[in-house]
C-alpha positions in Angstrom: -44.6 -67.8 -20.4 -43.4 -64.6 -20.4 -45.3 -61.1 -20.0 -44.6 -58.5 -22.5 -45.4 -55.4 -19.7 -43.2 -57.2 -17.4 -40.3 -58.6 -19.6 -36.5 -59.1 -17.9 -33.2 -59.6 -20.2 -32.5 -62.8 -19.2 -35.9 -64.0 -20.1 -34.8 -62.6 -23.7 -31.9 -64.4 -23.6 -33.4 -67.8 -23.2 -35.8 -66.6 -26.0 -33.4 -65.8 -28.3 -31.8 -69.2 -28.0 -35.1 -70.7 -28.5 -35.5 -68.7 -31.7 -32.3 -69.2 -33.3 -32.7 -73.2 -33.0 -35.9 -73.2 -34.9 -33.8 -73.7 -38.4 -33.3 -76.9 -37.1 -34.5 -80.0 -39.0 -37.2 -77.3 -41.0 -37.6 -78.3 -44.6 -38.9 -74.0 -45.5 -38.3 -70.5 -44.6 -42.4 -70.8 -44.2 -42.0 -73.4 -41.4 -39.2 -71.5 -39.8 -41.8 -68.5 -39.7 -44.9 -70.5 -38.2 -42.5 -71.9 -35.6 -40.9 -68.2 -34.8 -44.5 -66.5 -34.7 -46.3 -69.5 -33.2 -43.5 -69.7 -30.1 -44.1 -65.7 -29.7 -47.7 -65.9 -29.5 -47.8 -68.6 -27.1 -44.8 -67.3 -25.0 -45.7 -63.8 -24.6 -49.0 -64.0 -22.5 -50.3 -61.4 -19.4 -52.2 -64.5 -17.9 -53.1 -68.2 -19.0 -55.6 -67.8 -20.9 -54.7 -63.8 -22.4 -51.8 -63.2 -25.0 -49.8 -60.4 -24.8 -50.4 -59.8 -28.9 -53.6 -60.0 -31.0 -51.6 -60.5 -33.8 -48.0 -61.6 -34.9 -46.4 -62.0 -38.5 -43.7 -62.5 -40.2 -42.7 -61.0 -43.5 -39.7 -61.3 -46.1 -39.4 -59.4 -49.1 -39.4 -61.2 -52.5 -39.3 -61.3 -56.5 -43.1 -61.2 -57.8 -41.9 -64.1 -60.7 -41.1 -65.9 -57.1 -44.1 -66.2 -55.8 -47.1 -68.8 -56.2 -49.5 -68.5 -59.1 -52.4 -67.1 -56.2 -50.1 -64.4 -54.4 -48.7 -63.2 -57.4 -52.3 -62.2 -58.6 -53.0 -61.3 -55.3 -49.9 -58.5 -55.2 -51.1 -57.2 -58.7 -54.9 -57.1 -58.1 -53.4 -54.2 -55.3 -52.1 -52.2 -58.0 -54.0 -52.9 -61.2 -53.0 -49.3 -62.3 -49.5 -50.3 -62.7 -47.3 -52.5 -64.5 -45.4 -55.1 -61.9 -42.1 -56.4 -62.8 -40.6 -59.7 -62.7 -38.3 -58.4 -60.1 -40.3 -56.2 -58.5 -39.8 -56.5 -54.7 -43.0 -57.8 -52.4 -43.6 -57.2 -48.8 -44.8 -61.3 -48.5 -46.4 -62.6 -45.5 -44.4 -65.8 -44.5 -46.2 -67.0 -41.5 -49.1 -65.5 -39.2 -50.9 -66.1 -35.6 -53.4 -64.2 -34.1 -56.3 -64.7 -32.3 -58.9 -64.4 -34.8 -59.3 -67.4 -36.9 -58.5 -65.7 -40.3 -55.3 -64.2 -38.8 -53.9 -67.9 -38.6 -53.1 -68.7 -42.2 -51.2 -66.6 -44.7 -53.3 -67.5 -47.4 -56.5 -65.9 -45.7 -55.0 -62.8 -45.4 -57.1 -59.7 -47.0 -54.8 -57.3 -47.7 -51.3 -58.5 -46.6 -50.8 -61.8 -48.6 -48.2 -59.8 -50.9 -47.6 -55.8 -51.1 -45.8 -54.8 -53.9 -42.5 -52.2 -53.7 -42.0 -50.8 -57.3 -40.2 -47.5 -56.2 -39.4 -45.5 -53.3 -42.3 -43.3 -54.0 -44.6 -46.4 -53.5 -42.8 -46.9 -50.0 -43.3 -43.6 -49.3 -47.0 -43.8 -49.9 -47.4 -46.2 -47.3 -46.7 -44.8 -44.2 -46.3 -48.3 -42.0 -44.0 -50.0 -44.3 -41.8 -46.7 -44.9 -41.5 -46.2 -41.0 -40.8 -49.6 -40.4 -38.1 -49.6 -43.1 -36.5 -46.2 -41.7 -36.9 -47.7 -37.9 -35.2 -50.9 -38.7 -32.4 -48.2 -40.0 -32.3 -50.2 -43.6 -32.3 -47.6 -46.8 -35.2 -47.7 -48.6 -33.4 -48.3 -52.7 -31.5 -51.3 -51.2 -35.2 -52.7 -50.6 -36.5 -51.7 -53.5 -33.9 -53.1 -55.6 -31.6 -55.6 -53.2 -27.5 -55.5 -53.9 -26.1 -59.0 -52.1 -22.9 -57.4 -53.1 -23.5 -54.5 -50.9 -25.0 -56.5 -47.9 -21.6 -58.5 -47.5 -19.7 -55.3 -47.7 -21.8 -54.1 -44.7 -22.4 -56.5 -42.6 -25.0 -56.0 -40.1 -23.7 -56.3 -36.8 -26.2 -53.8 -35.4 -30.7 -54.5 -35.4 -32.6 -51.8 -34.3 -36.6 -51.7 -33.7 -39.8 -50.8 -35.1 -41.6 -49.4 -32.2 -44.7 -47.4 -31.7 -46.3 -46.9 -28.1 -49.6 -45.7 -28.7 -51.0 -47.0 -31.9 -54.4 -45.2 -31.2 -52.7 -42.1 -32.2 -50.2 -43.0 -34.8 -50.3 -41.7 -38.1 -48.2 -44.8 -39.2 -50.6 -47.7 -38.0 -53.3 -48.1 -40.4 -56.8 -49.1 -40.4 -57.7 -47.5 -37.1 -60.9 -48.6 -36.9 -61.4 -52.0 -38.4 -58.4 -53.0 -36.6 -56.2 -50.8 -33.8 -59.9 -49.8 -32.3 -61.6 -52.8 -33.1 -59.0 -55.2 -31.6 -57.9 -52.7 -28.9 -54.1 -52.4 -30.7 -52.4 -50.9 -27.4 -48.8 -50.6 -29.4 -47.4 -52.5 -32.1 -43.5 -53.9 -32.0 -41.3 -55.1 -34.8 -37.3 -56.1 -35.5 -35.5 -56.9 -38.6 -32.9 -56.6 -40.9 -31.5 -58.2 -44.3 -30.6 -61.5 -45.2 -27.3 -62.2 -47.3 -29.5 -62.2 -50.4 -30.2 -58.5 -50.0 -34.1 -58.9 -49.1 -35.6 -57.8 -45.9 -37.1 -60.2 -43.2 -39.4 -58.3 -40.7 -41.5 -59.4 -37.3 -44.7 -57.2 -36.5 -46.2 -58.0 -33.3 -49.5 -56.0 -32.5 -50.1 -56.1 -28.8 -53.1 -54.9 -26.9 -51.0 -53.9 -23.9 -48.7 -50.9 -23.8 -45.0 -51.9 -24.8 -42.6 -49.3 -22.7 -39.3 -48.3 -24.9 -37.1 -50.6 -22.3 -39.0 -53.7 -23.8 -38.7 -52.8 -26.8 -35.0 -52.6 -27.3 -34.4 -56.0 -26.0 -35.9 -57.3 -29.6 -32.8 -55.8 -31.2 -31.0 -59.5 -30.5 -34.6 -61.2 -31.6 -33.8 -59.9 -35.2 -30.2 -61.6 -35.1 -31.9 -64.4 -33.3 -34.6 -64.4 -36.4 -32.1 -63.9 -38.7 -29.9 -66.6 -38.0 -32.9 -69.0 -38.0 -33.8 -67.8 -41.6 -30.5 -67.9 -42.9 -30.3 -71.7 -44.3 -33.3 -71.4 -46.6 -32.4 -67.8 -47.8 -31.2 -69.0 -51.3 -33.4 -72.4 -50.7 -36.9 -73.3 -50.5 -39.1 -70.7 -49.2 -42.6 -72.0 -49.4 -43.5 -75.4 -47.7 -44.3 -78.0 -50.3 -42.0 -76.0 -53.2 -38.9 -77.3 -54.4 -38.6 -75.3 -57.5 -36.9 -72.3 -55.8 -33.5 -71.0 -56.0 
């Protein structure tokens, strides 16, 4: 147990470990998720019986033709104005814990199932997902339209972080009231980066204790950590139970 107001390097360290061995024996990218966001929730606590984090997920960007049947209706149902592509890039939830009930399963998500990325313009209309992007230091066409090609070139040997303090007063943190006031949101952390497929993988953790900068750089080596846990199913089997994938 590890308090996210009081958090040391070394205890970091030992996380990271902990995270990067959680490819092991996994049969999905979905089951590599749950284990990532289930082990932060329970590890980051402020007491016994108080997480640090209301909320944690895990998302990964990916094809619409990709998805299942459900979440493919569910990412055009959020944009029934405009025509989606095959290859039009999602913002798809992978895995999710939180400490309501309905934040437990991906597939009872309202609104973040599957969040379609047609253009830059679209990113740029929604301010979380564009900051996020531009935090994690990751150009916004390469997300729209992924270039392997260019990912090998430049290999990431540097993560940064999504970070903001004071979500209360955030331009970039939606639904202030149903959620941030609601749920007490103190300050919301996230880490990163892209897989060798060229698609993004990205941790939000939505805390209802204030996160100081310090703490929030140590996740830099949680996105490699992450990353390196994600790797063997990036051209595999994403969703538990599907074995169509490529």
């Amino acid at each position: 147990m590890y308090s996210l107001t009081k958090l040391e390097l070394s205890a970091m360290t030992a996380l990271g470990s902990t995270l990067r061995g959680f490819g092991k024996d996994a049969s999905s990218m979905e089951e590599v998720a749950n284990r990532i966001v289930s082990c932060l929730y329970d590890t980051f606590r402020e007491s016994e019986h108080e997480p640090s984090c209301q909320l944690i997920r895990l998302f990964r960007t990916m094809r619409l033709s990709d998805l299942e049947p459900e979440v493919q209706a569910f990412a055009e149902a959020l944009m029934p104005d405009q025509r989606l592509e095959g290859d039009t890039r999602c913002l798809t939830l992978l895995a999710t814990r939180g400490s309501q009930p309905q934040w437990n399963s991906r597939r009872d998500s309202v609104g973040h199932q599957a969040i379609p990325l047609p253009s830059s313009e679209t990113i740029d209309s929604i301010p979380m997902i564009s900051q996020l992007i531009a935090q994690l230091g990751i150009d916004v066409a390469s997300v729209v339209k992924p270039d392997p090609e260019l990912v090998l070139e430049t290999e990431q040997t540097t993560y940064n972080v999504f970070f903001v303090e004071n979500a209360k007063e955030s331009a970039f943190i939606p639904a202030k009231e149903d959620f941030v006031d609601a749920y007490d949101i103190a300050s919301v952390l996230g880490c990163g980066g892209l897989l060798p497929s060229g698609e993004m993988f990205a941790l939000l953790m939505f805390s209802q204790h204030r996160i100081e900068r310090a703490t929030a750089d140590m996740f830099r080596n949680a996105a490699m950590n992450i990353k390196l846990a994600l790797l063997p199913f990036d051209d595999a089997c994403i969703f538990a139970g599907r074995k169509d994938e490529q």
